[in-house]
C-alpha positions as CSV (number, residue, x, y, z in Angstrom):
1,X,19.2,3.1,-30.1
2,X,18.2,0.5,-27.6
3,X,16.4,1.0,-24.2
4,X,19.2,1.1,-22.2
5,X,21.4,3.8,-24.2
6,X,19.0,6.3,-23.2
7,X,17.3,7.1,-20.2
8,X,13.4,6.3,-20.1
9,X,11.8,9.3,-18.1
10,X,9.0,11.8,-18.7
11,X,7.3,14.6,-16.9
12,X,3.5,15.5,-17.6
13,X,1.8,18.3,-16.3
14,X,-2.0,18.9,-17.2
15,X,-4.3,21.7,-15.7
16,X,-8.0,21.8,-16.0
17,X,-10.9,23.9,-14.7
18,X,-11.4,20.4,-12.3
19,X,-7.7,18.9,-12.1
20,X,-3.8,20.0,-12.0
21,X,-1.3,17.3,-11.8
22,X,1.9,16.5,-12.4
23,X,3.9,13.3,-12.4
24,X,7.5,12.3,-13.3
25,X,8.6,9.2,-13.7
26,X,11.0,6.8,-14.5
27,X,10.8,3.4,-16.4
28,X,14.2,1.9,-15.5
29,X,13.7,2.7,-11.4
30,X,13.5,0.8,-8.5
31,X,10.4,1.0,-8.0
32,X,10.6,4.7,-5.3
33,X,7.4,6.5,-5.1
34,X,6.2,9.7,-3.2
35,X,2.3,9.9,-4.5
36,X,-0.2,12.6,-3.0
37,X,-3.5,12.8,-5.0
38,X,-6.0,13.7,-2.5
39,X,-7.5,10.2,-2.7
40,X,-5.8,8.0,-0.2
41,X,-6.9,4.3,-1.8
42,X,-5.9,5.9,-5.0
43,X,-2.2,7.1,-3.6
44,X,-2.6,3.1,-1.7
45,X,-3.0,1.5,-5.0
46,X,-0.4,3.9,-7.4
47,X,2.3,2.6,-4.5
48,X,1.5,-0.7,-5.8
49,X,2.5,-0.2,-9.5
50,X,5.4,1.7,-9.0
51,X,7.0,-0.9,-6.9
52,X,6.0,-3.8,-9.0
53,X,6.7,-2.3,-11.7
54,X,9.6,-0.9,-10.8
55,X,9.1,2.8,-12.0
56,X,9.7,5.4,-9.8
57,X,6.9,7.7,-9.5
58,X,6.1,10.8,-8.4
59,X,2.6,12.3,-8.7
60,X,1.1,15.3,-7.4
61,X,-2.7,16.3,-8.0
62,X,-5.9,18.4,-6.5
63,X,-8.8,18.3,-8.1
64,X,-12.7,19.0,-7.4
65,X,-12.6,16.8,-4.3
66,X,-15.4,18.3,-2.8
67,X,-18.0,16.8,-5.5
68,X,-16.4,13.3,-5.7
69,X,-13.1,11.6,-6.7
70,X,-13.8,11.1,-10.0
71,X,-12.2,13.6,-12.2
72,X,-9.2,13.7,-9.9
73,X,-9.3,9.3,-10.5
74,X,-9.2,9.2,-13.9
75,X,-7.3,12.0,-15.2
76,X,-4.6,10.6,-12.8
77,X,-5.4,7.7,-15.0
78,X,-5.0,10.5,-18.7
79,X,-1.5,11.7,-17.2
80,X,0.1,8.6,-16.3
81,X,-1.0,7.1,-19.5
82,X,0.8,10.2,-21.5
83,X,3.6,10.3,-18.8
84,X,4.3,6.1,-20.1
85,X,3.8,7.1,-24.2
86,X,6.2,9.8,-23.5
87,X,9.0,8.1,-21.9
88,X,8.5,5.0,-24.2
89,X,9.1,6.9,-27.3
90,X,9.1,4.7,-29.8
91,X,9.4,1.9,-28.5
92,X,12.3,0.3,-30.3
93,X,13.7,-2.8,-27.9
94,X,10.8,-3.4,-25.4
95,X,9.1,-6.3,-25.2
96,X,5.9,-5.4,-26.3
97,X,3.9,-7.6,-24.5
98,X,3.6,-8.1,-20.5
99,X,1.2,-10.3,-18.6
100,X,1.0,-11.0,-14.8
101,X,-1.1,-13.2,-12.2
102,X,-1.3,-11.8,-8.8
103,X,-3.4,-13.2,-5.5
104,X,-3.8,-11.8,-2.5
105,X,-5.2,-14.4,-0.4
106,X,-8.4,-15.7,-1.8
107,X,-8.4,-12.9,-4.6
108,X,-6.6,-13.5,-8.0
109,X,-6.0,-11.4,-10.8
110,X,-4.9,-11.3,-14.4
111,X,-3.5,-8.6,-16.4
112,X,-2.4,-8.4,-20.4
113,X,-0.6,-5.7,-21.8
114,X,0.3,-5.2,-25.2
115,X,2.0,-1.5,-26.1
116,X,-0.1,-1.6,-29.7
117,X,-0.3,2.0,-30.6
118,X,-4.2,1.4,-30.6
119,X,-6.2,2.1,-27.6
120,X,-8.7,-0.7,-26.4
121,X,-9.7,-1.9,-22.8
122,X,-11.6,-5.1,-21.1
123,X,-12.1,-4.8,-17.8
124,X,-13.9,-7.6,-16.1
125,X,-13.4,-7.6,-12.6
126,X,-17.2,-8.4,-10.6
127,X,-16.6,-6.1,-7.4
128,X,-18.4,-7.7,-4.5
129,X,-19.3,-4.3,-3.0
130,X,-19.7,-0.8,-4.8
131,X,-17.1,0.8,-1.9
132,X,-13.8,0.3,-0.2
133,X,-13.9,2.7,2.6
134,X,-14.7,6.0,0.8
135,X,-13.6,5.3,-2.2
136,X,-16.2,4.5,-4.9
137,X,-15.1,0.8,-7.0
138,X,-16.3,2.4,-10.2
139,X,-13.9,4.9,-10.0
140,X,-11.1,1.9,-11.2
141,X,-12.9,1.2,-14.6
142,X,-12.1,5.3,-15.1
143,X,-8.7,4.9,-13.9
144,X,-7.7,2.2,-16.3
145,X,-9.5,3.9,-19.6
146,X,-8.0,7.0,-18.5
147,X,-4.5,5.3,-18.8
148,X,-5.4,2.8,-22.0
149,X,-7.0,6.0,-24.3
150,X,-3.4,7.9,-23.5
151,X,-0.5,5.4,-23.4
152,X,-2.2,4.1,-26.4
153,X,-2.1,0.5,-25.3
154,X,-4.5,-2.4,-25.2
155,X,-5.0,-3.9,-21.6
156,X,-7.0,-6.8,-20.2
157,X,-8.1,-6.6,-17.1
158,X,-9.3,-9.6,-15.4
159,X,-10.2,-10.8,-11.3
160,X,-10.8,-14.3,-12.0
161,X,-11.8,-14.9,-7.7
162,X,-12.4,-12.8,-5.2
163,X,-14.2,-12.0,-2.0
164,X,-13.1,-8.8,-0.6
165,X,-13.8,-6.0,-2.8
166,X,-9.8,-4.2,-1.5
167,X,-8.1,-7.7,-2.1
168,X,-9.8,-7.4,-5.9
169,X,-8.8,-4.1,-6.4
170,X,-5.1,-4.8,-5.1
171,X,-4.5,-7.8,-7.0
172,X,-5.3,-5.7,-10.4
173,X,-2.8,-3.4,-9.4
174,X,0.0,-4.9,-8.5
175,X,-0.6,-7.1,-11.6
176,X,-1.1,-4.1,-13.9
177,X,2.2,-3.0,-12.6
178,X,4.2,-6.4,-13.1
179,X,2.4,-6.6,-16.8
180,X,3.7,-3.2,-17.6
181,X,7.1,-3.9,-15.6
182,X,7.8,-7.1,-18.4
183,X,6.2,-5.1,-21.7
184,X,8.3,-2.0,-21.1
185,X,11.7,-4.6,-20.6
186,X,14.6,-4.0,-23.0
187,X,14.7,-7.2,-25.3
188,X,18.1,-8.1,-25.9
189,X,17.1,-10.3,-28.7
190,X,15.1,-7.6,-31.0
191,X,18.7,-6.0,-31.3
192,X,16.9,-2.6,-30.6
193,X,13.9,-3.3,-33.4
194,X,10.4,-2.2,-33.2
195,X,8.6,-5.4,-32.3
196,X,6.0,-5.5,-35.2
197,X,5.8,-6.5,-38.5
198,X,4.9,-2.5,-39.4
199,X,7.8,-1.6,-38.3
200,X,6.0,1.2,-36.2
201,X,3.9,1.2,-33.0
């Protein structure tokens, strides 16, 4: 069955002594979002790749706040990752691979996707300072292997140039979301096959 034929959604829900949270989403959206994790730059950035990557998304979380953001940061990160496994299935039809370039004045980013089956991340993006606002830059790194160790995916993760430590962190983002946006693509030309030589992803 190819893409198309059947709709690509999924809704996660995971509870923990430090996080609950839920998201829905959809891979064939428009890119409609209503995000509310208790971590404003977070919610900012998740805005981002739902409307380049055209997924509608819908995430709700509290977590341990009053320590720090991190648990609620990356197992935002766990959820989405299972909520994009789930709705993929098996990925008969998709591209496979996605890649993206974005700039945001003098920043620039890279990102590579490739839906492998095998989880694996490089993350190489030199932050010029260690916080945008409140929110703590580390916290991104946590994000992304949070998302890679559950969707099962390999990503590359690059800022080639940057100054401002928010343009860096936007330009991932928005290119994460257009990398994923083109790997998760129906390819008319695999005729609904799974693209690998296995057979299996």
């Amino acid at each position: 069955m190819k893409p198309s034929q059947r709709a690509r959604k999924a809704s996660v829900a995971r509870n923990t002594a430090e996080t609950q949270i839920s998201i829905e989403l959809d891979l064939d959206g428009a890119g409609a979002s209503r995000i509310a994790t208790g971590v404003p730059f977070l919610d900012h950035m998740l805005d981002q790749v739902a409307r380049h990557g055209m997924i509608d998304l819908e995430i709700q979380a509290k977590g341990d706040l009053h320590i720090d953001a991190h648990h609620t940061v990356e197992d935002v990160g766990i959820v989405l990752g299972q909520a994009v496994a789930q709705a993929l299935g098996d990925k008969r039809g998709v591209r496979r691979y996605g890649h993206a370039y974005v700039p945001l004045d003098e920043a620039l980013s890279r990102v590579v996707i490739d839906l492998s089956g095998r989880p694996g991340l490089e993350f190489h993006v030199p932050f010029t300072r260690a916080r945008i606002g409140e929110f703590d830059v580390d916290l991104v790194h946590e994000f992304f292997q949070g998302f890679v160790n559950h969707a099962a995916v390999t990503l590359h993760v690059d800022n080639l140039r940057g100054a401002n430590a928010h343009h860096q962190c936007e330009t991932a983002f928005k290119a994460f979301g257009r990398a994923l946006r083109m790997a998760v693509e129906p390819d008319p030309r695999t005729a609904g096959a799974v693209p690998s030589t296995k057979g299996a992803l």
